[in-house]
C-alpha positions as CSV (number, residue, x, y, z in Angstrom):
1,X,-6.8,-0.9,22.7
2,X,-3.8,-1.5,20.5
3,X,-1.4,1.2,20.3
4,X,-1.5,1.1,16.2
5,X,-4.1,-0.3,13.5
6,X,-2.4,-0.2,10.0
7,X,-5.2,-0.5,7.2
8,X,-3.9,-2.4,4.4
9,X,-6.1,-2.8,1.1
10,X,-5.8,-5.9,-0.8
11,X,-6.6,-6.3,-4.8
12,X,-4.6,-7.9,-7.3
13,X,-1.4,-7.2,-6.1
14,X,-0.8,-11.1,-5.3
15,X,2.9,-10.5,-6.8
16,X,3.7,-7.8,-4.0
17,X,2.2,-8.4,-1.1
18,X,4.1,-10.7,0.1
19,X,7.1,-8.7,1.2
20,X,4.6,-5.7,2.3
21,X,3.2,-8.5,4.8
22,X,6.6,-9.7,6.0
23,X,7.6,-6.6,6.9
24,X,4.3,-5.5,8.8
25,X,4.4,-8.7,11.1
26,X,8.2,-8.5,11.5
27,X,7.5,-5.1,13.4
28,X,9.6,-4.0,16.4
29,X,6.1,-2.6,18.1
30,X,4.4,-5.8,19.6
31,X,1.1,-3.9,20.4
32,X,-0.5,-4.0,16.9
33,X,-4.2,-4.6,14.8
34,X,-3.3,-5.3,11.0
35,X,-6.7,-4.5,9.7
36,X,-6.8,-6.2,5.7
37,X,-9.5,-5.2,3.7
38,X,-10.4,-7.4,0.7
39,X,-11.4,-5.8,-1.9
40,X,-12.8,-8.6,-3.8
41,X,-9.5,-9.6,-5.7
42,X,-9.6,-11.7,-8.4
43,X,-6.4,-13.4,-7.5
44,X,-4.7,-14.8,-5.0
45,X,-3.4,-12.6,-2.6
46,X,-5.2,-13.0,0.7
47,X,-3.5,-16.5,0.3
48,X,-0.2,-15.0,0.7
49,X,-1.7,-12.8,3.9
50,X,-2.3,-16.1,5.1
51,X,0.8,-17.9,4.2
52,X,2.8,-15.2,5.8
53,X,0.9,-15.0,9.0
54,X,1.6,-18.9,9.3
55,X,5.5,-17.6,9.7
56,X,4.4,-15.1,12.3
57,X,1.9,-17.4,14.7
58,X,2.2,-14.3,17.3
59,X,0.4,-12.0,15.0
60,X,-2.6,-14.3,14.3
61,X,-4.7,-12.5,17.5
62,X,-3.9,-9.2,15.4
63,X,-5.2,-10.3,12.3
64,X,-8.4,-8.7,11.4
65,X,-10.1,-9.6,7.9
66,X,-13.0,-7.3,6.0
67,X,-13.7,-8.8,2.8
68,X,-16.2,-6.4,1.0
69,X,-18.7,-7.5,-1.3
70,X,-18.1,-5.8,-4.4
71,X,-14.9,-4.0,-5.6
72,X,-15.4,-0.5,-4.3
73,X,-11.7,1.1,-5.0
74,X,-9.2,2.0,-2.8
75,X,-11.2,4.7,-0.7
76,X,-14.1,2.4,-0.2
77,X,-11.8,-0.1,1.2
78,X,-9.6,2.1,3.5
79,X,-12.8,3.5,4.9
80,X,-14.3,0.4,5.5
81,X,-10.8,-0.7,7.6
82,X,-11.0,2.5,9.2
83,X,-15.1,1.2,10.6
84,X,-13.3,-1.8,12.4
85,X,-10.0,0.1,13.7
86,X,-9.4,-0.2,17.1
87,X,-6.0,1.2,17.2
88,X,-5.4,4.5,19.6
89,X,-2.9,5.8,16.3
90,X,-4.3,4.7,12.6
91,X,-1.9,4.0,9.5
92,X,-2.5,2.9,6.5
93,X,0.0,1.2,3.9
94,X,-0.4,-0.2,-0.1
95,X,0.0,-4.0,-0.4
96,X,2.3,-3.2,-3.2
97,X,4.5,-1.5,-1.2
98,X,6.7,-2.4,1.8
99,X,8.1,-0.4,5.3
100,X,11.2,-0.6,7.8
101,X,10.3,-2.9,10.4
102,X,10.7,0.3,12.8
103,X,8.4,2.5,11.1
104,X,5.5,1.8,13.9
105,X,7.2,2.2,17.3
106,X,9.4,5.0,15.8
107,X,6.3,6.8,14.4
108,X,4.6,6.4,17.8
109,X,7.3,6.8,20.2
110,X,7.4,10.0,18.4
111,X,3.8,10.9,18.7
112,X,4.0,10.1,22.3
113,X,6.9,11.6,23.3
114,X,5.9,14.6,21.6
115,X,2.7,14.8,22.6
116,X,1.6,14.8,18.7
117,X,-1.8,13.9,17.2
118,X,-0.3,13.6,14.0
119,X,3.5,12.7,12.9
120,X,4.9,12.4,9.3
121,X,7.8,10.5,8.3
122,X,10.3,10.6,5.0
123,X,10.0,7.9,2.3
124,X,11.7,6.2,-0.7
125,X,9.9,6.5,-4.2
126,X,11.2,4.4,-7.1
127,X,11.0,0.9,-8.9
128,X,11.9,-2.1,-6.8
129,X,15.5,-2.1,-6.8
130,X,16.1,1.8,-7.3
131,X,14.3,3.7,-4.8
132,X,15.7,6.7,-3.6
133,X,14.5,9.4,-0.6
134,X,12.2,11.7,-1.6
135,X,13.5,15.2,-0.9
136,X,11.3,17.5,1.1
137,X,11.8,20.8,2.7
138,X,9.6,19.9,6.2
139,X,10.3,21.8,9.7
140,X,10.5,19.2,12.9
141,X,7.0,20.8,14.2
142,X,4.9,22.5,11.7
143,X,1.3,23.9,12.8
144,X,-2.1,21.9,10.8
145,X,-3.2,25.1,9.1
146,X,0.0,26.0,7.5
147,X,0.2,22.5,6.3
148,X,-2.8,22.8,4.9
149,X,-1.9,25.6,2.7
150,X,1.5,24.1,1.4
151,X,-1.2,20.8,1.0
152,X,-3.4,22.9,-0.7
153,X,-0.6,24.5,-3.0
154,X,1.6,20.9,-4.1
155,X,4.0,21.7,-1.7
156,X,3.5,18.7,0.4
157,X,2.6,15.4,-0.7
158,X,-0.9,14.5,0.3
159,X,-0.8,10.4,0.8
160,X,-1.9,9.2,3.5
161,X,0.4,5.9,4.0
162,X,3.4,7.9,5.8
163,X,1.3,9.3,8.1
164,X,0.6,8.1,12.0
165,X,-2.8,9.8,13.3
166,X,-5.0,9.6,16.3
167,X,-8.2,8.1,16.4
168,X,-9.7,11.4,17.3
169,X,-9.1,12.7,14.4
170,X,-10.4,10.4,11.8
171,X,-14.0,10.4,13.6
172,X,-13.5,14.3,12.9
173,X,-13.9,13.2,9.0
174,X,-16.9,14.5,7.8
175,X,-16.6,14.7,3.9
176,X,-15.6,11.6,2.3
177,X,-13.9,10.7,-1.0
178,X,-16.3,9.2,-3.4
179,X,-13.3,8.2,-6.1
180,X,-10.1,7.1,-6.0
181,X,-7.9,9.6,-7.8
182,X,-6.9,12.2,-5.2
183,X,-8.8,11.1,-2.6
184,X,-6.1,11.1,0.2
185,X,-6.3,14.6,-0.4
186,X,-10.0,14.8,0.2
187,X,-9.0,13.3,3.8
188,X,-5.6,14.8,4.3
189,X,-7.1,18.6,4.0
190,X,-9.9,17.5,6.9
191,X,-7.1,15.6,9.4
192,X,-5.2,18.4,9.3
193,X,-8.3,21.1,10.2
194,X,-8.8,18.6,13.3
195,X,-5.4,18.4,14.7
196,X,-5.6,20.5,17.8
197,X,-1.5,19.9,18.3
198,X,1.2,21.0,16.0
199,X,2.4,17.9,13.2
200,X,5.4,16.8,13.7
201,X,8.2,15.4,11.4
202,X,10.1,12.2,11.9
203,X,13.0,12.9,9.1
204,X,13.8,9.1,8.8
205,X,12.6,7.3,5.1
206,X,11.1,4.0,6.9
207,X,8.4,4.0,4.3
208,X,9.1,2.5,1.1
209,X,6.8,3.7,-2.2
210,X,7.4,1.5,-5.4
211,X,6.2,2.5,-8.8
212,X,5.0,-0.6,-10.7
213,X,5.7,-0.9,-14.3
214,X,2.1,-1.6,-14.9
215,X,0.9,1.3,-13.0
216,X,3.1,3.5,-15.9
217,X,1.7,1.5,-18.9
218,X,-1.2,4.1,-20.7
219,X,-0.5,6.5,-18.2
220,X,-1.0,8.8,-21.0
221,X,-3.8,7.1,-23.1
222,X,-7.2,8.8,-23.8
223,X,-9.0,6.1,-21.2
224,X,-6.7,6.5,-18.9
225,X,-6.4,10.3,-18.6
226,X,-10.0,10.9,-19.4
227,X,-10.8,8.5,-15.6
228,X,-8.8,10.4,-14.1
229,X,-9.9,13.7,-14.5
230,X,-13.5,12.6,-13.5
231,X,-12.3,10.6,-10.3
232,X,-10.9,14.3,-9.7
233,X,-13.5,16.3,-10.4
234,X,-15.9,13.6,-8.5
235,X,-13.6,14.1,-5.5
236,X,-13.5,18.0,-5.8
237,X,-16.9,18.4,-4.6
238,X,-16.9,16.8,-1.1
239,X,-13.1,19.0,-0.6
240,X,-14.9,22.4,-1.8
241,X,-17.8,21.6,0.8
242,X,-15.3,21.1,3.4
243,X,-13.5,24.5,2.5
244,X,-16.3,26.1,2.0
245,X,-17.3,25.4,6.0
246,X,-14.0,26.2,7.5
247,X,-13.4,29.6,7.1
248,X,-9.6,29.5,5.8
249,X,-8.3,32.9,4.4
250,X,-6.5,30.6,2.0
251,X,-10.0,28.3,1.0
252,X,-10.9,29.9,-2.3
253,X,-7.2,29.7,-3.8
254,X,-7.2,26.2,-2.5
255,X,-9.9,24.8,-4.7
256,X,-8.6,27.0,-7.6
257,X,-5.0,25.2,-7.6
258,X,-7.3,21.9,-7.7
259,X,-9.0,22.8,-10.7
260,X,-5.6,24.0,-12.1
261,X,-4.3,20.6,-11.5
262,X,-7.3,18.9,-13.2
263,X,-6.9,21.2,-16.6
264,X,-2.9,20.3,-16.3
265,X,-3.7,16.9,-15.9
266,X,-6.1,17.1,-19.2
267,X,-3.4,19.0,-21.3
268,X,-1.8,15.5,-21.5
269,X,-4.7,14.8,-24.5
270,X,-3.4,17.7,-25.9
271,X,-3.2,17.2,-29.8
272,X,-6.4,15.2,-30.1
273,X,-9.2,16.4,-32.2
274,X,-11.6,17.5,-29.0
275,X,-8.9,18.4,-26.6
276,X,-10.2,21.9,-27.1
277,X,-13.6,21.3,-26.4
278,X,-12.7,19.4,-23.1
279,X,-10.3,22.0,-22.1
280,X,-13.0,24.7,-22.1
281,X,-15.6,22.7,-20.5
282,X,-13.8,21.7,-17.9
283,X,-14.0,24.5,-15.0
284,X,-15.0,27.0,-17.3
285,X,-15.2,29.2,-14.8
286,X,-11.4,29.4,-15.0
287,X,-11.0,32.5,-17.4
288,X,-7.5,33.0,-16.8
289,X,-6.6,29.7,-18.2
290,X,-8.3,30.5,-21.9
291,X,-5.3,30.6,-23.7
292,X,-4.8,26.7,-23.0
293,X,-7.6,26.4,-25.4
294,X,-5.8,28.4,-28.5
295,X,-4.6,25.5,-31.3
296,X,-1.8,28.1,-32.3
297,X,0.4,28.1,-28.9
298,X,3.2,25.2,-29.1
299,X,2.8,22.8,-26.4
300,X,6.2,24.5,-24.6
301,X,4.6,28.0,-24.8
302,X,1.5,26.6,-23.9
303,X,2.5,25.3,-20.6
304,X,4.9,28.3,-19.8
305,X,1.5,30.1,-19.8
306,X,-0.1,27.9,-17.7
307,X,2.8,28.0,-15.0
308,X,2.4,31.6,-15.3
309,X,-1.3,31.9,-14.9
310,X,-0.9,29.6,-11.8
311,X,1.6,31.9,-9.9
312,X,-0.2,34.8,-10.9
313,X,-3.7,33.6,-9.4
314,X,-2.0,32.1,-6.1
315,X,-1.0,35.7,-5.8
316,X,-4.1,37.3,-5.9
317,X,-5.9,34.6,-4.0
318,X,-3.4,33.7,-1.0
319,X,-3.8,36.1,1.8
């Protein structure tokens, strides 16, 4: 069993993936399975896998290649990875992005030393060439439940790629994303619930997050917004089943801030002729947030009362 699987997607990011490869083989842990799943992309990048791999012949026997058979999106494909894992730790990292060539044996020197099912480390966030560490206020040891409420309530950021977690704990996964926006929430929530140890937190950036220009490009357009929303909404339901199982003092004002987050992410249509009508149907159930839907509040106003609204109901529903 090797001591870490990473789980890397691969679609059309045939201009990136090069470097994210070089610096996965060039790892200073030897005992490694690089699991690549294919998600039937259109270009050429699983050439580069391969003409990296040629530069690292000692990582060939590490190699493992899924190639699915129709483009599923980024959680189909990290699920499937996770199906042919044979790790003891799992990781997962974007083909567009890159890590320090420690990040591995750090991350699981750390887990062993510690005794940790789970260990976080920093990052750097930016566009190639300007990245800089992303500031967070984490403690060394931090217990899964508590984590799951500053998860829960956007204090902690819930991607899955600077994360080191134990086997165990993934076959613990029960609900599954079924879309692609928000779904390393969907997981992170249900790791966290399994985690019988406390999470620890390695404060060193060894992960590297770029922002692609093209990922920017329409962010705002009415296609664009109007996806994400649903991918959201889609990925609500398998977290509010999971919730609504666990018991959590916190649950209900969990799901709540989710829904907030899908009527802020919606505001950004604001302006258009049926940007009323979508704000109300969307959780109508949302009362406190009917105000959003008034055409006389400027934009400014608009969103102070939101923030409001938010902080009030976190109060009422946070034990």
């Amino acid at each position: 069993m090797p001591k870490v699987s990473v789980i890397i997607p691969v679609y059309n990011v045939e201009r990136y993936i090069g470097r994210c490869v070089q610096t996965l083989f060039g790892q200073t842990l030897d005992d490694m399975e690089f699991v690549f799943v294919n998600d039937c992309t259109p270009d050429r990048s699983m050439e580069v896998v391969a003409e990296v791999l040629e530069v690292f012949p000692h990582r060939k026997a590490q190699v493992k290649i899924v190639d699915l058979p129709v483009n599923g999106g980024l959680h189909a494909a990290r699920r499937a990875g996770l199906a042919v894992a044979t790790g003891e730790y799992i990781a997962h990292c974007d083909s567009d992005d890159y890590v320090d060539i420690d990040i591995y044996r750090l991350l699981w020197q750390r887990a062993v030393e510690s005794g940790s099912e789970m260990v976080y480390c920093s990052f750097l966030s930016g566009p190639a060439g300007r990245m800089k560490p992303f500031v967070e206020d984490l403690r060394p040891q931090m217990e899964p439940h508590w984590l799951m409420r500053e998860l829960g309530m956007g204090k902690l950021l819930g991607v899955l790629w600077r994360m080191l977690v134990h086997r165990r704990i993934y076959e613990a996964v029960a609900h599954w994303p079924v879309a692609d926006m928000a779904e390393d929430h969907v997981v992170h929530h249900q790791l966290l619930f399994a985690c019988r140890t406390k999470v620890v937190w390695l404060d060193k950036a060894l992960y590297c997050y770029v922002r692609r220009p093209d990922q920017m490009t329409g962010a705002r357009s009415r296609e664009r917004v109007l996806n994400n929303v649903t991918q959201r909404v889609a990925n609500l339901a398998p977290m509010a089943v999971f919730y609504g199982q666990t018991g959590l003092p916190f649950a209900k004002a969990v799901i709540t801030k989710y829904k907030m987050n899908d009527k802020m992410l919606l505001s950004r249509l604001e302006g258009e002729g049926d940007y009323v009508e979508l704000q109300r149907a969307l959780h109508p159930e949302l009362p406190l947030l009917a105000a959003l839907c008034t055409r006389g509040l400027k934009r400014k106003y608009r969103r102070a009362y939101l923030r409001m609204q938010c902080r009030l109901l976190k109060k009422r529903l946070l034990p």
